[in-house]
C-alpha positions in Angstrom: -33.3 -42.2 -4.0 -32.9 -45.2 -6.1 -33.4 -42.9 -9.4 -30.7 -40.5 -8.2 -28.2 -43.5 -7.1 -28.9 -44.5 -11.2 -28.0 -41.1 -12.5 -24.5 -41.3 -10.5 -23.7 -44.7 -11.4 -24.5 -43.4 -15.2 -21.9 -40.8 -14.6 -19.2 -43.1 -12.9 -18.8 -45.6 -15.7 -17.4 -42.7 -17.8 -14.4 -42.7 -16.0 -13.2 -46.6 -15.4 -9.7 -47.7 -17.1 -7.0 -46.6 -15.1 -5.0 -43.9 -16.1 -7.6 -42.8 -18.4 -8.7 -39.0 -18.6 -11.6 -39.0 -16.3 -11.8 -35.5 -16.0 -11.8 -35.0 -19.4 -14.8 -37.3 -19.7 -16.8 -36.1 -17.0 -16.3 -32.4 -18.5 -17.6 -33.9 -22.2 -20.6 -35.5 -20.3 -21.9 -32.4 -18.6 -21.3 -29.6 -21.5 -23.6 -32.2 -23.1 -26.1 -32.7 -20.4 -29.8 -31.8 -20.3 -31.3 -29.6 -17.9 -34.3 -31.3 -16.5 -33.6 -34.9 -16.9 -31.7 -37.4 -14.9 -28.1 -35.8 -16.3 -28.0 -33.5 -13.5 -29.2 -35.6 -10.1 -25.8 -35.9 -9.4 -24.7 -32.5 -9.2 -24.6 -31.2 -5.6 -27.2 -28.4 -5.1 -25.8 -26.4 -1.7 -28.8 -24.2 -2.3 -31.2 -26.7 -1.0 -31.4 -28.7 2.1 -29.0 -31.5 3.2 -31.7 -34.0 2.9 -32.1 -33.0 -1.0 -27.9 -32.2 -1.4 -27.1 -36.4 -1.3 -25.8 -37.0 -4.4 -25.6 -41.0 -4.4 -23.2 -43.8 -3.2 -19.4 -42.1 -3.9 -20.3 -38.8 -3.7 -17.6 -36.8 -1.1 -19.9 -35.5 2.1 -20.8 -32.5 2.2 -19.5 -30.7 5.6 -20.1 -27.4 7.4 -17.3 -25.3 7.3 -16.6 -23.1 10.2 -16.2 -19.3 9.7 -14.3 -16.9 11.6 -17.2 -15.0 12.9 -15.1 -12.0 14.9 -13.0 -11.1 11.8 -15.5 -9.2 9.8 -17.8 -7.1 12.0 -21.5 -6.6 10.8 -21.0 -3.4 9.4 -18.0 -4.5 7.5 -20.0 -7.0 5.9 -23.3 -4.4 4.7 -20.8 -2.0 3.4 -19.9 -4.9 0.9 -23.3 -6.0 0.6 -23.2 -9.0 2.8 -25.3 -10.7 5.3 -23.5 -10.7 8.8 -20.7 -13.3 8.3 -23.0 -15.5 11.4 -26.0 -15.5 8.6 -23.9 -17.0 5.9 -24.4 -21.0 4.6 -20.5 -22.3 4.3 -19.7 -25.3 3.1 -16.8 -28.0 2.5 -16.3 -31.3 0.9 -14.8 -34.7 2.4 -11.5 -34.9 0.7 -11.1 -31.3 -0.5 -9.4 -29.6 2.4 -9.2 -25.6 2.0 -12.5 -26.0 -0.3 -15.1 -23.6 1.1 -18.6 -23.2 -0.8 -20.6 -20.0 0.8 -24.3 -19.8 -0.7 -25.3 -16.8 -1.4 -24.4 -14.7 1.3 -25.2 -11.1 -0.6 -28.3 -9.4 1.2 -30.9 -8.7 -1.5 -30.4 -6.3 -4.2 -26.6 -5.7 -3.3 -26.0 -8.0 -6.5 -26.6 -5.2 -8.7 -23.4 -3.2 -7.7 -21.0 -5.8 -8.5 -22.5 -6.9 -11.9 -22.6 -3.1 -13.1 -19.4 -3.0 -12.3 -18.0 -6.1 -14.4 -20.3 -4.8 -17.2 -19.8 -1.1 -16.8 -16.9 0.3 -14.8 -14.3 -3.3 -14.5 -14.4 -3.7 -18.5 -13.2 0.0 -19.2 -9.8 1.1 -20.1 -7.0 0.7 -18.8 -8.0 -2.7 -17.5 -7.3 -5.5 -20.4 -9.5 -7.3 -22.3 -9.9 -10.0 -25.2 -11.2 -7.5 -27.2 -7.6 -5.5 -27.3 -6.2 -8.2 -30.0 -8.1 -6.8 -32.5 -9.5 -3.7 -31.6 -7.6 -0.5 -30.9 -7.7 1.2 -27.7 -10.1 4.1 -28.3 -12.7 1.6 -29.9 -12.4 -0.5 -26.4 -12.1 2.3 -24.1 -15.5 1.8 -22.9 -17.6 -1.2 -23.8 -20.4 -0.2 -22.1 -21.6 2.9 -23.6 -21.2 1.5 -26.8 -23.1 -1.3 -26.3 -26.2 -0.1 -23.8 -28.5 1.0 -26.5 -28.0 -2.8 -28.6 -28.9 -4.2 -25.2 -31.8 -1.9 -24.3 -33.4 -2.6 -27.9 -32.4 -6.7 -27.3 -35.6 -7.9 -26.5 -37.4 -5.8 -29.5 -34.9 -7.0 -32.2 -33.6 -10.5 -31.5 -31.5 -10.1 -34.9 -29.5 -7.5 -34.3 -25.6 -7.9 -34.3 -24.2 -8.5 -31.1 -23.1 -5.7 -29.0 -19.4 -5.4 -27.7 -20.2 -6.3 -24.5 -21.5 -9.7 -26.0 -18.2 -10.0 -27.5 -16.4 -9.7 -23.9 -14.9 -13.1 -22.5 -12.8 -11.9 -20.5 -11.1 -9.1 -18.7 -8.0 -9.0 -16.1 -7.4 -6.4 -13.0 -4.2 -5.1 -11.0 -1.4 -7.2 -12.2 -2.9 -8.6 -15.6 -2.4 -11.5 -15.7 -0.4 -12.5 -19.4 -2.2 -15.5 -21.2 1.2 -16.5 -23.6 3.3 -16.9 -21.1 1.1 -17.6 -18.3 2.8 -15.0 -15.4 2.4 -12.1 -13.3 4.6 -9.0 -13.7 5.5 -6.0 -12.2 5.5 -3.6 -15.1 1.7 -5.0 -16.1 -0.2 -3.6 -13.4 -2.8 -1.0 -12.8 -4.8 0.1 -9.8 -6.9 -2.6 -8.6 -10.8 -1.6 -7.9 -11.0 -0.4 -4.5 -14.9 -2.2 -4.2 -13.7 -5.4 -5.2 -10.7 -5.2 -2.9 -12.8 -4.6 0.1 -15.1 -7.4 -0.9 -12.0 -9.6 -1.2 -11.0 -8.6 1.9 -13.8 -9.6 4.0 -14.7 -12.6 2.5 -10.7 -13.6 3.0 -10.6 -12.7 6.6 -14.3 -14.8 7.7 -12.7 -17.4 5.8 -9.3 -17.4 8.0 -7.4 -15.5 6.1 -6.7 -12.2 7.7 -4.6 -9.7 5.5 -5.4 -11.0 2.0 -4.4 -8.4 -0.4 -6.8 -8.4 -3.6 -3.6 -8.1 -6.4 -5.1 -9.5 -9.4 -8.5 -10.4 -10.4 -9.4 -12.5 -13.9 -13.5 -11.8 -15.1 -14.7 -13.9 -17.3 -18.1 -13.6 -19.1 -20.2 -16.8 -20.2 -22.3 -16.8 -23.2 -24.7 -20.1 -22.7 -22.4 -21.9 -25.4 -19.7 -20.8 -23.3 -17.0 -23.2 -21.4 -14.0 -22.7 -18.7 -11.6 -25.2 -19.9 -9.9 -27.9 -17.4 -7.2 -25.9 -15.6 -5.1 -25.0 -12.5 -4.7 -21.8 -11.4 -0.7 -21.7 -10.6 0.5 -18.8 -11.6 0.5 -16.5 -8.6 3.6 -16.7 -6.7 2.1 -17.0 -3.3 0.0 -20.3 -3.2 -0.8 -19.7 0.8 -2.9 -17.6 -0.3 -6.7 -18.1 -1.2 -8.4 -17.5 -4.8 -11.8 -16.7 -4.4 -14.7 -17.1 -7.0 -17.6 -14.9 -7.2 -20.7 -15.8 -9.5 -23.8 -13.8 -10.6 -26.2 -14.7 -13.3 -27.4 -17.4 -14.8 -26.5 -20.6 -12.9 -23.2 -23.0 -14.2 -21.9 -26.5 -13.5 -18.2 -26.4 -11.6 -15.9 -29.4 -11.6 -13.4 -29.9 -8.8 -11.4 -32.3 -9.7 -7.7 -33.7 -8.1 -4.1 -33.1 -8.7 -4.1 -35.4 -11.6 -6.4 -35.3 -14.2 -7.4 -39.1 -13.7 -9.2 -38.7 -10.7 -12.6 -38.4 -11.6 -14.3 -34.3 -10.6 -16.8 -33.5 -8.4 -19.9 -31.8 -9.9 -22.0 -28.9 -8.0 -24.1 -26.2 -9.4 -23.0 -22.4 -8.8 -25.8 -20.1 -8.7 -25.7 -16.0 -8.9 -24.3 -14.7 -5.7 -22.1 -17.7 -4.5 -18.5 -17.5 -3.8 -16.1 -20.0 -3.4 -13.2 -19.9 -1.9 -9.9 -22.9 -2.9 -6.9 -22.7 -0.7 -4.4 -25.2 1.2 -4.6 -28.5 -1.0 -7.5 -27.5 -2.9 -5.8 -24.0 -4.3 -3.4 -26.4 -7.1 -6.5 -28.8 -7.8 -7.6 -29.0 -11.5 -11.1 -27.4 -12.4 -13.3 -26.9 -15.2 -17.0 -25.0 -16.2 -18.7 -27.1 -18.8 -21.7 -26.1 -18.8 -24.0 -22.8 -17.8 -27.8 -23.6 -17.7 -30.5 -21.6 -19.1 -33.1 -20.6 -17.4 -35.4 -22.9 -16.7 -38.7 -20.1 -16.9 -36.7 -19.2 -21.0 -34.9 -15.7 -20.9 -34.8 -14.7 -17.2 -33.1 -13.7 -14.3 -32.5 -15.6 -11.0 -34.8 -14.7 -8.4 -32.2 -13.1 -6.3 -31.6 -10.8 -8.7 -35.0 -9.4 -9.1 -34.7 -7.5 -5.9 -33.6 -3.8 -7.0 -30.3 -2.6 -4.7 -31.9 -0.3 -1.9 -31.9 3.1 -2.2 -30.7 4.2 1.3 -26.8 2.6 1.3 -25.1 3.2 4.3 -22.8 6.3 4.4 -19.5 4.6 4.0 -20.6 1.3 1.6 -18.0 0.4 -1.5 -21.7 -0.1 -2.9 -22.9 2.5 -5.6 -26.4 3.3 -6.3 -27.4 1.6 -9.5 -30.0 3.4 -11.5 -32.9 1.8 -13.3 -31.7 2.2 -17.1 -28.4 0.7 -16.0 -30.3 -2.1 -14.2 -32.2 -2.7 -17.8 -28.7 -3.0 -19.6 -27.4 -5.5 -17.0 -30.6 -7.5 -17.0 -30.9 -7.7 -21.1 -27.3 -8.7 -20.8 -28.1 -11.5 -18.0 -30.5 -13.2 -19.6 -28.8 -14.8 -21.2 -25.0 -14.9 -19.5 -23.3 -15.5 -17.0 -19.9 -13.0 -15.0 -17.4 -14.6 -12.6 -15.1 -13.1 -10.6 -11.6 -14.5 -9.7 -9.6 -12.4 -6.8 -5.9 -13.7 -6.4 -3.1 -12.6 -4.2 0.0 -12.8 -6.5 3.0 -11.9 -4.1 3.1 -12.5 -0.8 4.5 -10.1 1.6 7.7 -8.6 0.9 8.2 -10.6 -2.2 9.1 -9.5 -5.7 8.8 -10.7 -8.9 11.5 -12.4 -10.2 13.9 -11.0 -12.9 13.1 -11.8 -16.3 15.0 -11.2 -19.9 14.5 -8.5 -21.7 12.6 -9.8 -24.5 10.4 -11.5 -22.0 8.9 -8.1 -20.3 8.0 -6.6 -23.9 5.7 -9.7 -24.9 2.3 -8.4 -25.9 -0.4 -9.0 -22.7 -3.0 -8.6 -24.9 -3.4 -11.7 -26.4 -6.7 -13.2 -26.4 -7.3 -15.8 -23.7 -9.6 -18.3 -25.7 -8.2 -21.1 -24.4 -9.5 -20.1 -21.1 -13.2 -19.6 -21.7 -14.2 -20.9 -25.3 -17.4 -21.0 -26.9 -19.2 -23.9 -29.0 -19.7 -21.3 -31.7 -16.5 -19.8 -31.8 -14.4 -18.9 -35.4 -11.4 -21.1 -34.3 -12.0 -24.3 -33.0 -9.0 -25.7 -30.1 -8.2 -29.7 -30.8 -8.3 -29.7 -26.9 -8.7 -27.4 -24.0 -5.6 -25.9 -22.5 -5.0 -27.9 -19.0 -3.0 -25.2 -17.6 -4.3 -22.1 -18.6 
């Protein structure tokens, strides 16, 4: 304990004149961290047990959060892929109300469905993508069959130029959301996946919030060098409503910080299948990904994902049989990256968007959104990271 208590208090003196950007310290000392050493003993695990969760003298307590166990019936929850909502490992944090952390409550296997979809069906036309800036549409229409056979042949030549799919940082669903001028609009909008929705939708209601509407959703795809800069999601016009965060792949290092960027974050790990779920005060808080990890064992997946998606899906699941040479593009792909998930409500109900100029509605939504997720390596490097992105 006394080791760990010396790893936090090397973290806390980062952050000590007042006024100062501790947030934007904290951020620089993790996206330098190394996994393995004493960097890291002050990141909150909630994959292991509360004894081995204390993160030191300062740290905010970690809380059970209590679930709405009637809202989602067990069946609801397996045609999703979810445990029974009375199985799941929720979370909160002392100081963070509205911040729910549920550990991977996916049963085993159902992972598969929702990364094939973020690789194969989510990143296809007419959703958006980073790629649109410089690419026309028919050369994006779908990412995935041009890329499978570069990710098949991955682990056979290592030199190979990288695939579009390794290209992809980021893609937005239902109302796409515009990355000039930061806002929602009416006439950007195209169906929003039915799957995800339902997902949305039950993870929502055991969480409280009964008759979320899935409106928008932002993917994002890590590269290890990857980063999510310091930000708060503001943009939506209803801010009752929850965003909710799902993870797969390799594991990454979250931030929650406060309202001001001089309160120093709180570090905890996400690993593939966790969701989180930021509402109440904790939906305008600023946060940040500095860092995803590599795989400890080299290039390889998470042990939850090693367990192929059953065969026998019940008759009415939003989950899709995932064959094996699809599972060997996702894994080649996962190896080595990490896919996130953000569901939003935009409007709430009977709300509209309101009227903008002309000139406004014709602005190009296509525009990469670098200064959301940037990597180390990337062509053109940002002086800073956009805080409100």
């Amino acid at each position: 304990m006394g080791k760990m208590a010396a790893a936090v208090g090397s973290v806390a003196t980062l952050a000590v004149q007042p006024g100062e950007d501790a947030f934007r310290k904290l951020f620089r000392f993790y996206r330098q961290s190394r996994p393995g050493t004493a960097d890291l003993e002050g990141v909150i695990d909630f994959s292991v047990s509360h004894a081995a969760r204390c993160t030191g003298p300062g740290a905010p307590k970690v809380v059970k959060s209590q679930l709405n166990l009637s809202s989602v019936s067990d069946h609801d929850a397996l045609r999703a892929g979810l445990e029974p909502v009375s199985k799941w490992q929720a979370y909160g944090l002392q100081g963070y109300p509205g911040f729910i952390f549920i550990s991977n409550p996916f049963l085993p296997g159902y992972q598969w469905h929702w990364v094939k979809q973020c690789l194969k069906l989510y990143s296809r036309k007419p959703n958006v993508c980073n790629l649109d800036k410089h690419m026309t549409k028919e050369e994006t229409q779908d990412l995935w069959e041009q890329s499978k056979e570069f990710l098949r042949c991955k682990e056979v030549n290592k030199r190979r130029p990288r695939s579009l799919l390794e290209k992809l940082r980021w893609v937005t669903l239902g109302y796409h959301y515009n990355w000039d001028n930061k806002r929602y609009s009416a006439d950007h909008y195209t169906p929003f996946p039915s799957d995800l929705a339902f997902l949305s939708e039950q993870v929502a209601a055991a969480c409280g919030f009964q008759g979320f509407r899935a409106e928008a959703g932002i993917l994002n795809y890590y590269r290890l060098d990857s980063t999510l800069g310091i930000h708060v999601d503001r943009s939506e016009l209803d801010h009752s409503r929850p965003l909710l965060s799902f993870s797969f792949g390799q594991s990454a290092i979250f931030l929650l910080g406060g309202l001001k960027r001089d309160e120093a974050p709180t570090p905890m790990f996400m690993h593939s299948g966790d969701i989180m779920v930021m509402s109440g005060f904790s939906r305008l808080v600023n946060h940040a990904v500095p860092r995803v990890l590599p795989s400890p064992e080299g290039e390889s997946l998470p042990g939850c994902l090693r367990t192929p998606l059953p065969a026998d899906l019940p008759r009415d699941s939003v989950v899709d049989p995932c064959s094996v040479e699809d599972w060997q593009v996702c894994a080649s792909y996962l190896k080595t990256a990490r896919v996130n998930m953000t569901v939003r409500q935009v409007l709430a109900v009977g709300q509209d968007f309101p009227l903008e100029p002309m000139e406004e509605n014709k602005r190009d939504i296509a525009t990469e959104g670098s200064c959301h997720l940037d990597d180390d390596n990337s062509q053109v490097k940002r002086a800073r990271l956009n805080p409100d992105c």
